[in-house]
C-alpha positions in Angstrom: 59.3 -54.4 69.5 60.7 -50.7 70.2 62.3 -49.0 67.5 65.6 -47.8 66.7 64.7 -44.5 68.4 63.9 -46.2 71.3 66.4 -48.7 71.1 69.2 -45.6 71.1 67.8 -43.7 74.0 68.6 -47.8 75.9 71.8 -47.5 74.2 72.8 -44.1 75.8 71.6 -45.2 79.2 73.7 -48.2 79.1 76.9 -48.9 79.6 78.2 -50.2 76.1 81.1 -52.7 77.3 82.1 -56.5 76.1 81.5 -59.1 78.4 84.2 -60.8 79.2 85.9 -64.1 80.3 84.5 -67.5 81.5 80.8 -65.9 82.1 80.5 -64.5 78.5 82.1 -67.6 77.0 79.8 -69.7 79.4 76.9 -67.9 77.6 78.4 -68.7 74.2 78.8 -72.2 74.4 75.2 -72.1 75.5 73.7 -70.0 72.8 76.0 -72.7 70.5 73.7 -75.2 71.9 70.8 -73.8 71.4 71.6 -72.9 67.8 72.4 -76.6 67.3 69.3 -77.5 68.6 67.7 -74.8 66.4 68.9 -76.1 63.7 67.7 -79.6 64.3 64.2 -79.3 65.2 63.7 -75.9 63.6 61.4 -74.8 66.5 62.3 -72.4 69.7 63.2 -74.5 72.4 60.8 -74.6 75.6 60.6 -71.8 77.8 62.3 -69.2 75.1 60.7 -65.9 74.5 58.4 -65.1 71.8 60.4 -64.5 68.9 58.6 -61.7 67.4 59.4 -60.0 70.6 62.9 -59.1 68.1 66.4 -60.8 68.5 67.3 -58.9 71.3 64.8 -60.4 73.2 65.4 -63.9 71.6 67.9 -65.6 74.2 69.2 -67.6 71.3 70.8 -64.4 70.3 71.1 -62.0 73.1 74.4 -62.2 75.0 76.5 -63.6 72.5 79.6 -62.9 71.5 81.3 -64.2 67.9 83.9 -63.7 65.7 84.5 -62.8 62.4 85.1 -65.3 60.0 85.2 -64.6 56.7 83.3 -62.0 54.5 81.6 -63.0 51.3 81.2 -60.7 48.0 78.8 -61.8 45.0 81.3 -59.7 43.3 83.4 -62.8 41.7 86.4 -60.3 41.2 86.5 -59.8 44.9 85.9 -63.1 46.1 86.4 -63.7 49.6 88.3 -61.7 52.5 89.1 -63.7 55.6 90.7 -62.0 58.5 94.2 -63.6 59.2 93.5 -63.5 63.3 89.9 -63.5 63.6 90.0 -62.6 67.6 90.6 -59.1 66.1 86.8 -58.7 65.0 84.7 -59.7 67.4 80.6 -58.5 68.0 78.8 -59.1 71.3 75.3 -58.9 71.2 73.9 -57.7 74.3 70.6 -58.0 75.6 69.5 -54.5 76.0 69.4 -53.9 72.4 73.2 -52.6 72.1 76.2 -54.3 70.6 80.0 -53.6 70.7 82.8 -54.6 68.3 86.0 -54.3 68.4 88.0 -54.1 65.3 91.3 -54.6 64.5 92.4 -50.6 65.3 89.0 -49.4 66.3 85.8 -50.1 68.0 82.1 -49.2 67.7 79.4 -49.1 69.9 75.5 -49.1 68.9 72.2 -50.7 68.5 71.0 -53.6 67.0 67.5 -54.8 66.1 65.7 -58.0 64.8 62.7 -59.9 63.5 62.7 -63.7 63.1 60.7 -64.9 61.0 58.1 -67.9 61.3 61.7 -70.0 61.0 63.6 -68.3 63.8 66.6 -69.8 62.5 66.6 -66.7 59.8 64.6 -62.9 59.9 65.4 -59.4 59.5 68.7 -57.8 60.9 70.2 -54.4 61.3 72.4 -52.1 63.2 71.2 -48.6 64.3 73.6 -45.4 64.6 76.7 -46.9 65.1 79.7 -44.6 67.2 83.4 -46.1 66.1 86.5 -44.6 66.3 88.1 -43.9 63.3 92.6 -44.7 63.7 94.1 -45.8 60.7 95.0 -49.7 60.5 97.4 -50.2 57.8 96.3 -53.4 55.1 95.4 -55.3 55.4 92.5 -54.6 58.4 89.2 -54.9 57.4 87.8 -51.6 59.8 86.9 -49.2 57.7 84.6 -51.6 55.2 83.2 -53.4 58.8 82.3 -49.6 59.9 80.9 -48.3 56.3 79.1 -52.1 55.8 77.4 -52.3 59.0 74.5 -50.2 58.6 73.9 -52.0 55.5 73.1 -55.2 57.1 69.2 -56.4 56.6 69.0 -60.2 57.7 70.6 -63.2 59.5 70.6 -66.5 59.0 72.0 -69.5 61.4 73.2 -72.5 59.9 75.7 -74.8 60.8 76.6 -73.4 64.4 77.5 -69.4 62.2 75.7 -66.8 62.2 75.4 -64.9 58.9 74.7 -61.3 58.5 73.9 -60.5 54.8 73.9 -56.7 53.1 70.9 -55.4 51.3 70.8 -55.9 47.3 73.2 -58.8 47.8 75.7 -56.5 48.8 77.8 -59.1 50.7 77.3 -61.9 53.6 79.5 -61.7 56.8 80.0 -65.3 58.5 80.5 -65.1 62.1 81.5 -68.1 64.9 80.8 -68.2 68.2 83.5 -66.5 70.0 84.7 -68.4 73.1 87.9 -66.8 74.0 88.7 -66.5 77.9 89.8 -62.9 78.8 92.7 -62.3 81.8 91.6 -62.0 85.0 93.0 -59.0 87.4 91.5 -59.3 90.9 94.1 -59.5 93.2 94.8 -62.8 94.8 97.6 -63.1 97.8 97.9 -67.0 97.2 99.0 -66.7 94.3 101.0 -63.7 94.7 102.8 -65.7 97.2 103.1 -68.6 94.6 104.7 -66.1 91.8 106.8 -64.8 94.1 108.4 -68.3 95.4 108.3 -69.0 91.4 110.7 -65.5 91.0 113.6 -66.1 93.4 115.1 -62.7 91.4 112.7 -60.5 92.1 113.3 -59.1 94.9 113.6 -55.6 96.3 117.3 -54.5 96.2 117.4 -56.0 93.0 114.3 -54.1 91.2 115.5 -51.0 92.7 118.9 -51.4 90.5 117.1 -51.7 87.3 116.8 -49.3 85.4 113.5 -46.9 86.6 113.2 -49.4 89.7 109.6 -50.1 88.4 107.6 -52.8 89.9 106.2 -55.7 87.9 102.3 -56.3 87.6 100.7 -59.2 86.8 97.4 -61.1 85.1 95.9 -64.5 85.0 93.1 -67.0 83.6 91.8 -70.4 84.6 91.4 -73.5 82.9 91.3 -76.7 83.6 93.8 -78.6 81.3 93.7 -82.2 82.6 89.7 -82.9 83.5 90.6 -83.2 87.2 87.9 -80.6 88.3 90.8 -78.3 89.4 91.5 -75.1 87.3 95.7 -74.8 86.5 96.1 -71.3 86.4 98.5 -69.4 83.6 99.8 -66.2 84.8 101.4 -63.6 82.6 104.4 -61.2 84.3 104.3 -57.4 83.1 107.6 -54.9 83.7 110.9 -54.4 82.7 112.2 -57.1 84.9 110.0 -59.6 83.0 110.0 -58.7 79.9 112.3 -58.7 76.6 112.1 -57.5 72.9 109.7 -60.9 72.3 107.0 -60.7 75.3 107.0 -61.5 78.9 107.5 -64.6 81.5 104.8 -66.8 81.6 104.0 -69.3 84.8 101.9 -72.2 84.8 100.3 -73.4 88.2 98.6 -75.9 89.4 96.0 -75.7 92.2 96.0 -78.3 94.8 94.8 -78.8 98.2 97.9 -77.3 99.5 98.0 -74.6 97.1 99.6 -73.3 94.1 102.7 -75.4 92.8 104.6 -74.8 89.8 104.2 -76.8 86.7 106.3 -74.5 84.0 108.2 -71.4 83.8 108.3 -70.4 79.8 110.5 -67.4 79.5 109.3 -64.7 77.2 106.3 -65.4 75.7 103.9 -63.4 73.8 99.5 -63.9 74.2 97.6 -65.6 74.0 97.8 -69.3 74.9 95.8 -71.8 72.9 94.3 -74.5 74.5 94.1 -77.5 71.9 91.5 -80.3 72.1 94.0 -82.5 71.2 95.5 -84.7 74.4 98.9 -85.8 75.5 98.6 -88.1 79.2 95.7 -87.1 79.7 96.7 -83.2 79.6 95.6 -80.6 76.7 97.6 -79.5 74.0 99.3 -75.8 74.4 99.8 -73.6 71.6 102.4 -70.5 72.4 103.7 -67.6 70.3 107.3 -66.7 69.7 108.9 -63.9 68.5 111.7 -61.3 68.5 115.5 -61.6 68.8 115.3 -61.8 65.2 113.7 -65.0 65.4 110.9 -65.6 62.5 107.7 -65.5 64.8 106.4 -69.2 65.7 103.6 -71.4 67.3 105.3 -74.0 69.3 103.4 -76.6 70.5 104.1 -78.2 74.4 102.5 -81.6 75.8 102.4 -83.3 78.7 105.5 -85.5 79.6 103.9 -86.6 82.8 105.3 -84.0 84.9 105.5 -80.6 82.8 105.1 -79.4 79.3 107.5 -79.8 76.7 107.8 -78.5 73.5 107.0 -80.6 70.4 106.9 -78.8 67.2 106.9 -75.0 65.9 104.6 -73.9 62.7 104.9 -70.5 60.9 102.6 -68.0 62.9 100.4 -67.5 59.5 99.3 -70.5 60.8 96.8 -70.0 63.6 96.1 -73.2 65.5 92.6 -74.3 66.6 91.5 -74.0 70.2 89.7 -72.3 72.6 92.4 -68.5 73.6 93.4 -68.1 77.1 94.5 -64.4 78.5 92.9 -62.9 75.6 91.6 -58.9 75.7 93.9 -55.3 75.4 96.0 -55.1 78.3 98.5 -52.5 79.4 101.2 -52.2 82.1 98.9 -50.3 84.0 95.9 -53.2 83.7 98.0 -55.7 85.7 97.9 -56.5 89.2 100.5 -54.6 91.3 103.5 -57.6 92.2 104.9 -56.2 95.4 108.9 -57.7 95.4 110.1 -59.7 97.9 112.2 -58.1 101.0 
């Protein structure tokens, strides 16, 4: 097992980014499994590595990503902090012996290191020399106690599909879930392109050079399939001043067919990102959706499927986060969207 020295000098050489979108949340649901089946059997699973080898050899752990769930204090008078969106703390465990979490404000990249014992299902954990950025996040962000905690952090246990991390001297327990969310995608795509545009009968040339700084719009997207055909629909998510308002931007909904993209539902100003419900409606996923601005309270509707589009159903206070698996997740920009070229 190399040690935290050596593990450093791999974190230095390496390029300390999170993994992102369907490949990374591919690898989740499968480290899920084979937690699960951890948990069942209480034995490695054939073919695994040798466990004393350390977690970052132990595929059960190594290229996972989770989110923060709640953190525990044996301190009665503190109780119990949970994290009102817990997409904002998320760690990925990489298997070259670094990590990465992002925080609500900041970030922090490191080391970590591990030694299951006879159970792998529970061993020793910690974190080497952690580097994280250090911006202020007003209350109630949990940053600055994540950054100080970390390197306090001695074991792990998984139970129940969570992986805890607790501090020495019963300092605490962090609770983490696997973390499944599908990031936007930005490689350029002229089908579509062709799609948004035919979707956007507005924008076109004369008319973005009239607004005011003439800019061009950009664009993301993300796959899912939302009706168990086999076929991906495909959400895309309009950046610019012609697209966007005081409560978020345009969002499109596509469906890909054999004769290409055709639209399913334009939802004007819309803020990310999109939950996908496990809950059906004809056959079609439940959408979640957040609202907000024009001094509007800010809302999660929810849309089903009437059999030819999505309609919305109900709204619910956004302290209210609803379950499913994030679509179009990750920090974009303007400037991280796919240049939209306007039509003639």
């Amino acid at each position: 097992m190399r040690s935290l020295k050596q593990r450093s000098t791999v974190a230095k050489e390496a390029t300390s980014t999170m993994n992102t979108g369907a490949g990374v949340a591919a690898r989740a649901q499968k480290a899920l499994a084979i937690l699960l089946s951890l948990l069942a059997g209480g034995c490695m699973a054939s073919g695994e590595k040798d466990p004393t080898a350390g977690a970052a050899q132990a595929s059960f752990l190594a290229d996972t990503r989770w989110r923060l769930v709640e953190i525990q204090s044996m301190d009665d008078a503190i109780g119990t902090k949970r994290p009102a969106d817990p997409s904002l703390y998320t760690m990925q465990l990489n298997s070259n012996g670094t990590v990465a979490l992002h925080l609500n404000c900041n970030s922090a990249h490191g080391i970590w290191s591990a030694n299951p014992g006879k159970d792998p299902i529970s061993g020793q954990f910690e974190f080497g020399p952690l580097a994280a950025t250090r911006a202020f996040c007003p209350p109630p962000s949990l940053d600055e106690q994540i950054a100080t905690q970390a390197r306090y952090i001695r074991s792990y246990l998984l139970k129940d599909g969570r992986l805890y991390l607790s501090l020495m001297a019963d300092g605490g327990i962090y609770a983490w879930e696997p973390h499944t969310d599908q990031a936007f995608q930005r490689d350029p795509e002229p089908g579509l392109e062709a799609a948004i545009l035919q979707a956007s009968p507005y924008y076109t040339r004369a008319i973005v050079g009239q607004e005011e700084g003439g800019d061009e719009g950009r664009y993301i997207y993300g796959r899912v399939d939302l009706n168990g055909d086999g076929r991906d629909e495909v959400f895309v998510y309009l950046l610019g001043s012609f697209f966007c308002g005081t409560g978020g931007c345009n969002l499109l909904l596509f469906a890909d067919g054999p004769q290409g993209y055709s639209l399913l539902n334009n939802f004007p100003i819309r803020r990310l990102p999109i939950i996908v419900s496990s809950v059906k409606t004809a056959g079609w996923n439940d959408l979640w959706q957040l609202q907000s601005g024009g001094g509007a309270a800010a809302s999660y509707v929810r849309l089903s499927f009437d059999g030819k589009q999505y309609v919305e159903r109900e709204r619910v206070p956004a302290d209210k986060i609803p379950e499913g698996q994030r679509h179009l997740t990750g920090e974009f920009t303007f400037d991280k969207g796919i240049p939209l070229k306007p039509r003639n």
